[in-house]
Residue, then its C-alpha position, 0 to 999 in steps of 0.5 A: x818093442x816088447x811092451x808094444x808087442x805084449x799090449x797090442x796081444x792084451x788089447x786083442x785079447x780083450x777085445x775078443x772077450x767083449x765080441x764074444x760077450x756081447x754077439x755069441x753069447x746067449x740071449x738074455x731073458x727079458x727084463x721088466x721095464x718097470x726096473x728101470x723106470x726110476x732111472x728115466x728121470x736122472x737121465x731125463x735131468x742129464x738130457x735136459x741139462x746138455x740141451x740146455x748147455x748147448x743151446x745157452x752155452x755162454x754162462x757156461x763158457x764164462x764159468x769154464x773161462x773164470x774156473x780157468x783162470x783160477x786154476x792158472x792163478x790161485x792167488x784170489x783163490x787163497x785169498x778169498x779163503x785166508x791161505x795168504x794175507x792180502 
């Protein structure tokens, strides 16, 4: 009960830091856009690869199901890499 008591006061704790940070505090100068520029393009590749996982899911969801299956069963795993003989 103690332990519940003392996380739930931390959390609202924090929680309370993060409001006040992020709706009391002062207005930020404006920032250029050019600074961010270079990171249009790395989030441009991440936004085009989730589309693409979601629109051609299968190849996706096989290499998800094997790397599954390996996990579960290392055994062609080690094999492959000569941990165990055949």
């Amino acid at each position: 009960m103690f332990v519940s008591l003392v996380t739930s006061l931390l959390t609202l704790y924090s929680m309370t830091k993060i409001w006040n940070y992020a709706f009391w505090r002062a207005p930020a100068s404006a920032t250029p856009a050019g600074r961010y520029r270079a990171l249009m393009a790395p989030t441009a590749v991440l936004v085009a690869f989730t589309i693409l996982m979601g629109v051609a899911a299968q190849p996706f969801l096989r290499l998800a199901g094997d790397a599954a299956r390996d996990v579960v069963n290392p055994r062609a795993y080690q094999i492959a890499v000569g941990l165990v003989p055949p």
